[in-house]
SEVO-350098 format. One line per 8 residues: number of its first residue (from 1); for each residue z, x, y of N, C-alpha, C, O. Coordinates in steps of 0.1 Angstrom, whole numbers, m for minus. Atoms other than C-alpha are relative to their C-alpha. Layout:
<gupas>
NUM = Z,X,Y,Z,X,Y,Z,X,Y,Z,X,Y  ...
</gupas>
This chain:
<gupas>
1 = 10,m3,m10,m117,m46,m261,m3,m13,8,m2,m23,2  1,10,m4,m126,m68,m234,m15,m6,0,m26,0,m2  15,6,4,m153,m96,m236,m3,6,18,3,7,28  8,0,m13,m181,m87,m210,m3,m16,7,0,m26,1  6,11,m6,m194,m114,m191,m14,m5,m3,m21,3,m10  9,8,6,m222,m135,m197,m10,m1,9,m20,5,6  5,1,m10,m236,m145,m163,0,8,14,10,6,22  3,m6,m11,m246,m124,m135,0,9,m4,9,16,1
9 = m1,m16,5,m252,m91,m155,m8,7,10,m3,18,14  5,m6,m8,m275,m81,m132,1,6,14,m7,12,21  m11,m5,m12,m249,m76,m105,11,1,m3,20,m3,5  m10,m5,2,m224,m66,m126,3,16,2,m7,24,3  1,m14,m1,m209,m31,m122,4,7,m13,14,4,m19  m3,m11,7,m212,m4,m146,14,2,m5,23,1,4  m16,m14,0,m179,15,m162,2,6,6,14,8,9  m6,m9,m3,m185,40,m145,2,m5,21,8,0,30
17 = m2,6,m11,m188,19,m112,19,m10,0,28,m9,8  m13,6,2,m157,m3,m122,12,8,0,22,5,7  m11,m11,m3,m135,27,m126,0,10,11,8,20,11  m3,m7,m13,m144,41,m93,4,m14,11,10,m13,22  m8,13,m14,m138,4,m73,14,2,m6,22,6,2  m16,4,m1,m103,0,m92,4,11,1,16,12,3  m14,m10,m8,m94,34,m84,4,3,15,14,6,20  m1,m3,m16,m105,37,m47,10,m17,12,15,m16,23
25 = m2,8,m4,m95,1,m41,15,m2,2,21,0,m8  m14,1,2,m55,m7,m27,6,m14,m6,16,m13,m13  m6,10,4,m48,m41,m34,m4,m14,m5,m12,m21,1  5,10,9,m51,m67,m57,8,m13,0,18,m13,6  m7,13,m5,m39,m107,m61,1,m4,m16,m8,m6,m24  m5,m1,14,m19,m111,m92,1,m18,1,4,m24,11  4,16,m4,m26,m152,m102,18,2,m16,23,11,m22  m13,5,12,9,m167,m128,m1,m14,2,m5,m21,12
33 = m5,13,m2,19,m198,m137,15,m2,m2,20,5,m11  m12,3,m5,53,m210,m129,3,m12,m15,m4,m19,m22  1,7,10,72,m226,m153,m4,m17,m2,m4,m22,m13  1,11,m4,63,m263,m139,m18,m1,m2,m24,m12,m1  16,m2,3,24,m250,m148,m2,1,14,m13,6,13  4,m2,m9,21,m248,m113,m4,16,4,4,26,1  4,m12,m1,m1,m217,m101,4,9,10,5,2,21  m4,m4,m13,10,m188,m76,m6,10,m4,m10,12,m15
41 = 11,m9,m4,m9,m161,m65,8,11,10,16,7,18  m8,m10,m9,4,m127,m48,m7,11,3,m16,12,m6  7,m11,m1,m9,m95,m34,9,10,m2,20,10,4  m8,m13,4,4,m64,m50,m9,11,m1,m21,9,m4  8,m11,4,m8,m30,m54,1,7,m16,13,6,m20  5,m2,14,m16,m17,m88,m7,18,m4,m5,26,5  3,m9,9,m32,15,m109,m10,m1,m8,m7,m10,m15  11,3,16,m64,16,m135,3,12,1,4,21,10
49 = 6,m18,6,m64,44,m159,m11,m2,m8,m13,7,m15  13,m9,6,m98,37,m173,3,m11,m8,m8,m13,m13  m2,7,10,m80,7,m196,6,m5,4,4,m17,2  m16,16,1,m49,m12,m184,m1,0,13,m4,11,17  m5,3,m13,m43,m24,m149,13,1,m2,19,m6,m10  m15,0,5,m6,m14,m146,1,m6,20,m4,m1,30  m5,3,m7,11,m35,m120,18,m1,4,26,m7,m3  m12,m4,m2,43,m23,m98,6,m9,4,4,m8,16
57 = m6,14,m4,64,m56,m94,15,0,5,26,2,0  m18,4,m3,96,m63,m78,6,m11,m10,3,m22,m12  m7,9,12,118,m76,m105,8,m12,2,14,m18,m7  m6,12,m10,133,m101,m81,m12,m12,5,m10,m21,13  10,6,m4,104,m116,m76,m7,m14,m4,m6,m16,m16  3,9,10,86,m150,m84,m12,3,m10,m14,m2,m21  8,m5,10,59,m134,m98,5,7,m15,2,6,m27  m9,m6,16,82,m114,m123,5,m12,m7,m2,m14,m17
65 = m8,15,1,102,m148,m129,m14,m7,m11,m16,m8,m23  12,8,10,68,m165,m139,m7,7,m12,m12,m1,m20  3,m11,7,57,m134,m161,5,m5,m10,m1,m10,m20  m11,m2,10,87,m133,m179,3,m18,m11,7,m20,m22  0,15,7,85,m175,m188,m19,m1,m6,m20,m8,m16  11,3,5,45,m174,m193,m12,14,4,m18,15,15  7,m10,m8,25,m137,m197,m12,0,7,m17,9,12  18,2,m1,m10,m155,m189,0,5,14,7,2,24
73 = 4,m6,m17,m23,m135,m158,m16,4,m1,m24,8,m9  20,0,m10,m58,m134,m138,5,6,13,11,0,21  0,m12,m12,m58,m100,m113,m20,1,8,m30,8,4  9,m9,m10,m86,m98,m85,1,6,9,10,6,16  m3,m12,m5,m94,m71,m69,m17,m3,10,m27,m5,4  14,4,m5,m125,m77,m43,3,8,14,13,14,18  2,m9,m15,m139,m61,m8,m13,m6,3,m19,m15,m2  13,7,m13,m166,m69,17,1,m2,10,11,4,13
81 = 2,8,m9,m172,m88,47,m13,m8,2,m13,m20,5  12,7,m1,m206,m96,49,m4,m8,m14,m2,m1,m24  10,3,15,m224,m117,17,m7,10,m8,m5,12,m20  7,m12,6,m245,m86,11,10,12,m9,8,18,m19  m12,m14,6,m213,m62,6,10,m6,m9,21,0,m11  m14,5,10,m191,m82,m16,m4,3,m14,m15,3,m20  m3,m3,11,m177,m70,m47,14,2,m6,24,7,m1  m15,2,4,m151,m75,m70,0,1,m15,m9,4,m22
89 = m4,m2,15,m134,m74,m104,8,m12,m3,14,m17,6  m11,11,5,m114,m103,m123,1,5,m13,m9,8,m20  m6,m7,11,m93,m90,m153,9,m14,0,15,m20,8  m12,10,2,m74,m116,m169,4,3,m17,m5,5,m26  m2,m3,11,m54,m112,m201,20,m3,m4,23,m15,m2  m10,4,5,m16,m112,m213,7,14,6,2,25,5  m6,m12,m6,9,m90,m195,13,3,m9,20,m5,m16  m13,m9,10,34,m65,m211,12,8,6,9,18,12
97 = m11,m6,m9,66,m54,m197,5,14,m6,12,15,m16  m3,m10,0,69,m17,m197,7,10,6,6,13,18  m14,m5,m9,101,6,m193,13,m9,0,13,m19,m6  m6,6,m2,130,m5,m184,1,m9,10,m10,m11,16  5,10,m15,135,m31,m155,15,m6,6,24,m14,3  5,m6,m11,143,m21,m127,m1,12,m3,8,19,m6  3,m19,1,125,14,m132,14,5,5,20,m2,13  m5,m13,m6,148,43,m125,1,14,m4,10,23,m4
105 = 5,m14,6,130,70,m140,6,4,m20,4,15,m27  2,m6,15,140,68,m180,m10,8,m4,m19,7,3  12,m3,5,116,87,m199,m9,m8,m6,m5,m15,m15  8,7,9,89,71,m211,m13,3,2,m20,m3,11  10,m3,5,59,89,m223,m15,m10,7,m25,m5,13  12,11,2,33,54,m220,0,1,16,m12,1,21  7,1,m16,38,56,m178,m1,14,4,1,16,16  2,m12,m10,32,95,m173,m16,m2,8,m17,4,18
113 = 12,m1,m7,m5,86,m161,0,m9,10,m5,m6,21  4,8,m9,m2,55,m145,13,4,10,7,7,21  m8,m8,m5,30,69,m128,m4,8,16,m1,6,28  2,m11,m9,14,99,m114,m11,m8,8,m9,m8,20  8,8,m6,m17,76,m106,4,m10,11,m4,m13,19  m3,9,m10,0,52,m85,9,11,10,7,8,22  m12,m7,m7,28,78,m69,m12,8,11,m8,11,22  3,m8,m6,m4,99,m56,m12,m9,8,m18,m3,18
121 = 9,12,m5,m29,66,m46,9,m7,10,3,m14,18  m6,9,m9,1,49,m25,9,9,7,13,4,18  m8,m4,m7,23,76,m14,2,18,2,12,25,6  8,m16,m2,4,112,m15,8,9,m11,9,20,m7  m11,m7,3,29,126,m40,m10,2,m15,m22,0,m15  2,m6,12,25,138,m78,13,m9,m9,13,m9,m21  m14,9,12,59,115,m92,1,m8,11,m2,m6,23  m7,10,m6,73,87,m83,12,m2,6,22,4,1
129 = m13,5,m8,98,73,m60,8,m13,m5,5,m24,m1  m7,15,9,123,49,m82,9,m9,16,14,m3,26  m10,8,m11,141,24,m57,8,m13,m5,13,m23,0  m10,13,5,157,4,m83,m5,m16,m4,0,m23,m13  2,15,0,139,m30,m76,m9,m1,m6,m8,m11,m13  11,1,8,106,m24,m92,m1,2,m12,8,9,m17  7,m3,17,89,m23,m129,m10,1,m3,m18,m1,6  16,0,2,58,m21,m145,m4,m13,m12,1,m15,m23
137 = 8,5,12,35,m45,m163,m10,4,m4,m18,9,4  21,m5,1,1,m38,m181,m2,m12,m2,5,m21,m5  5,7,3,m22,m56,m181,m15,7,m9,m22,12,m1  13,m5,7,m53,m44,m208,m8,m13,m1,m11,m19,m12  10,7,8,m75,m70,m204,m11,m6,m10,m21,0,m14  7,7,11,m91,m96,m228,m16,m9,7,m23,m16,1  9,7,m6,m117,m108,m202,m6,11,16,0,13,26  1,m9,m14,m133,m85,m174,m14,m6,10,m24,m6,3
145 = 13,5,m7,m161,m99,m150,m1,5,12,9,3,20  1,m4,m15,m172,m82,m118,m15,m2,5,m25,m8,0  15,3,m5,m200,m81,m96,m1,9,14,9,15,19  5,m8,m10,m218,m65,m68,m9,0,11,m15,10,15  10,1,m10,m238,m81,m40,m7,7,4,m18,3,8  12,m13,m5,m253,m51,m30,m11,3,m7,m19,12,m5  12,m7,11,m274,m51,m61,m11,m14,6,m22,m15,0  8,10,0,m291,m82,m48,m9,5,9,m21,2,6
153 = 9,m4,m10,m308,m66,m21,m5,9,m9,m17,10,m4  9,m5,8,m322,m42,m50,m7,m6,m5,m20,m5,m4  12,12,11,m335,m69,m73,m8,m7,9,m17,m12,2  5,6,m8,m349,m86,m43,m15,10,7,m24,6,14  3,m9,m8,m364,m55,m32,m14,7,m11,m24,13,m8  14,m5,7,m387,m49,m67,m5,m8,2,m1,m18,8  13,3,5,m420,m56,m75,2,m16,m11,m8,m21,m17
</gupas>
């Protein structure tokens, strides 16, 4: 289970708010470290089912590359513009390489949800479109922290 956070509960979001930002939300910035410890950072699009952040990776990639030498990963996922409207999530935890890699549709039971959840959030469909280059990781994180600027204008706003 992941640890909650400590600081800023009072603009943290709910469960049931957290699993409607990471499902309405498209894209997220996957953080690795390289094997030199040096850090890199990428934007990819992603999946919550309620538990795991499953990320769809090109297996050619340096992000896969750094994965595969060190699983430590830190995913945010944020929106806004203004100070008032910002909100975001940070999940950080240990990634898991699931399936085969490069996907091309083996069976595998553990991606029927996240699957269908990404195939109908990125490209209107009900299954997926294999193209060989990609795979999946989970991520279940061990650390979750978000927050919600918008609540500041509530707490500001009592008595």
């Amino acid at each position: 289970m992941a640890v909650t956070q400590r600081r800023g509960r009072r603009i943290m979001m709910s469960p049931g708010e957290l699993d409607a930002f990471l499902g309405a939300e498209r894209t997220c910035r996957v953080a690795t470290v390289s094997g030199d410890g040096a850090p890199h950072v990428s934007a990819l699009w992603f999946a919550w089912d309620g538990t795991s952040l499953w990320l769809f990776s090109i297996t050619r990639s340096k992000r896969w590359s750094d994965l595969r030498g060190d699983q430590r990963v830190a995913v945010v996922i944020d929106a806004g513009v203004e100070y008032g409207e910002l909100r975001g999530v940070e999940l950080s935890g240990t990634a898991v390489f699931v399936a085969e890699a490069p996907r091309v549709g083996e069976p595998c039971p553990e991606l029927d949800v996240p699957e269908r959840l990404f195939a109908q959030k990125y490209f209107g469909m009900d299954s997926m479109p294999y193209d060989g280059k990609h795979a999946w990781v989970r991520l279940t994180p061990d650390a979750i922290a978000s927050w919600d600027f918008r609540k500041l204008a509530e707490l500001q706003a009592r008595p």
